[in-house]
N, C-alpha and C positions, 0 to 999 in steps of 0.2 A: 792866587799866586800865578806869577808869571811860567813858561817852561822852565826858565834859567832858576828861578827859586825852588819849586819842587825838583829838579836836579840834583841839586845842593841839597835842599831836605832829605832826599833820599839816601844820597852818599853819607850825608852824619848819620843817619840812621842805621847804615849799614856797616861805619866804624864803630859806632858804638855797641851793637850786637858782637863785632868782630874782637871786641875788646874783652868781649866776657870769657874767652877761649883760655885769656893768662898764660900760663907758662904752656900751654899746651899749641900754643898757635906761634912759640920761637921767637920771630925776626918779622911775621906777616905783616904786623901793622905796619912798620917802616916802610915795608913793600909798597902798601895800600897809600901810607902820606907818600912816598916818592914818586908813586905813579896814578895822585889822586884824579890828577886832570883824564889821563887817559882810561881808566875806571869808571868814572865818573860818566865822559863820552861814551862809554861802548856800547853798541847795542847788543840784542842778543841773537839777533837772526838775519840772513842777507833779504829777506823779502819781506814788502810790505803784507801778504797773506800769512808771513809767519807770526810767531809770537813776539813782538818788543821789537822789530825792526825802525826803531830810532834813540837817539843818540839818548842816554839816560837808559835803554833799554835793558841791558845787563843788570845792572844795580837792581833793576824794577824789580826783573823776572826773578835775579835773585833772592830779594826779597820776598816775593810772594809764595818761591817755593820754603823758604823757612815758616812762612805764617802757615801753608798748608802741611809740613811736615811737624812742625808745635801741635795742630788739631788732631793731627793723625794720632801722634806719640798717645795725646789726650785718650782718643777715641779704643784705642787700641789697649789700653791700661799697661802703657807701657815706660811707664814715668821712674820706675822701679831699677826699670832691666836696659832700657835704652838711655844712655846719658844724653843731659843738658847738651854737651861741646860735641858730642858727634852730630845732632841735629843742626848746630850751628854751624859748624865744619862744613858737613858735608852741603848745606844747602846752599852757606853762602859762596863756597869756594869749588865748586862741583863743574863750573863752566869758567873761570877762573879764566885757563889760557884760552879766552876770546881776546883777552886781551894782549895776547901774543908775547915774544921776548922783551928782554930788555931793550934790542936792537932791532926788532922788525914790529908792524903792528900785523893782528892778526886779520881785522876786516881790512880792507881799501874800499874808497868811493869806486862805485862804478861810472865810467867815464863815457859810456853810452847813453843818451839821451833816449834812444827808442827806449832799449830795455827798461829803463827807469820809468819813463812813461807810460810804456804800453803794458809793461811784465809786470814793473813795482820789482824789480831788481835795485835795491839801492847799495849795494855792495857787494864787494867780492871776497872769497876768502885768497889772499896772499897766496903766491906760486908756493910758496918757503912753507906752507903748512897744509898745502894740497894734500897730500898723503900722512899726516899725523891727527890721530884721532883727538878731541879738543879734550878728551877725560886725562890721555899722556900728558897735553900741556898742564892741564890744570895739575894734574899731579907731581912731574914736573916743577913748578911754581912752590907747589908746595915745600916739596925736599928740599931744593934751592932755601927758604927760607926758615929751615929746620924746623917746621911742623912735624907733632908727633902725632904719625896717622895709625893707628892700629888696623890689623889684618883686615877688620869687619867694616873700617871704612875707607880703606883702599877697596876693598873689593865692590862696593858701592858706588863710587864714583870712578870707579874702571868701565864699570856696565852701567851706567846712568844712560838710556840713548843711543844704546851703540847696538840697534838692533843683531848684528851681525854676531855678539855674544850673549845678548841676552835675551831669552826668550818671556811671552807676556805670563806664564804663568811663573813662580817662583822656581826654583830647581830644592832639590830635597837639601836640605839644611842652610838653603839661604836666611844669612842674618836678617835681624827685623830691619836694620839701619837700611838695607839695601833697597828692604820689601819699602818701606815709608819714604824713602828720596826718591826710586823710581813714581809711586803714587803720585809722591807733591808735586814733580817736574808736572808729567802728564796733565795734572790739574789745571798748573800753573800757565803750562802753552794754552791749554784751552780760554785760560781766563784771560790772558793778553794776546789775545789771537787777532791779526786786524788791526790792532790797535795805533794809530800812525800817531800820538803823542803823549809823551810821558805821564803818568799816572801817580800822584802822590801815593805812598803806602804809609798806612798809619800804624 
């Protein structure tokens, strides 16, 4: 398969997980068809040393944090306690607003040739989200399309990456959803680290 085919493979792959949510995911789909192109494109990091820094990148990384937060649920005999649709929720919609509002995008091309060149800066994050942490958009996104997110996975994808409130070990009565999407993320950046072209996920 070509980029442009695993793209596509990806994105149905990641509707159709997205679809298992039912009434608990509102209006997302619609979301997800009306803004498949831009979805579809988004990466999930502005540098090429980060994780999924190319266009299909988001989708990837998404994905792969669900495959690793599925193993985790597994690993952890947590198949009981931790539900199906917060795993899917949270891993596939957890970076969500990379893809910015309805009316701005959230990365730009970087228009400097050194920095692309020499840095592997292939993007910027937009003036318009400089100061909003990507967990608010994504959360954000969510409300906007009346997802019903409970306590335990707002607070999960509030602190998914946002060193600045969460600390690496758990805090006392942190949910498992939290403990398991924090995990998968980390995984997941490491497994697509570097990686400068799309990755089919099976």
């Amino acid at each position: 398969m070509n980029q442009e085919q695993i793209i596509i493979k990806n994105f149905e792959l990641f509707k159709t997980q997205a679809a298992k949510l039912g009434a608990k995911g509102g209006s997302i789909l619609s979301y997800v068809d009306n803004n498949a192109e831009r979805i579809m494109l988004a990466p999930a990091s502005t540098k090429r040393d980060y994780t999924c820094c190319h266009p299909g990148g988001l989708v990837e990384h998404s994905l792969r944090v669900l495959q690793n937060a599925a193993k985790l649920r597994q690993v952890y005999n947590l198949t009981d306690s931790v539900a199906t649709s917060s795993i899917i929720l949270c891993s596939l919609f957890h970076d969500i607003g990379k893809v910015g509002t309805e009316s701005k995008e959230y990365y730009v091309d970087n228009a400097s040739d050194w920095h692309r060149d020499k840095l592997g800066v292939y993007y910027n994050v937009a003036d318009r989200f400089q100061h909003v942490p990507v967990s608010q958009l994504s959360l954000f996104t969510l409300s906007k399309n009346n997802v019903e997110i409970d306590i335990d996975e707002w607070y999960a994808m509030s602190v998914v990456g946002n060193k600045s409130v969460r600390e690496d070990l758990p805090t006392q009565g942190e949910p498992w959803i939290s403990v398991i999407l924090s995990q998968a993320v980390k995984a997941a950046c490491v497994q697509g680290k570097g990686k400068e072209k799309v990755i089919s996920i099976q």
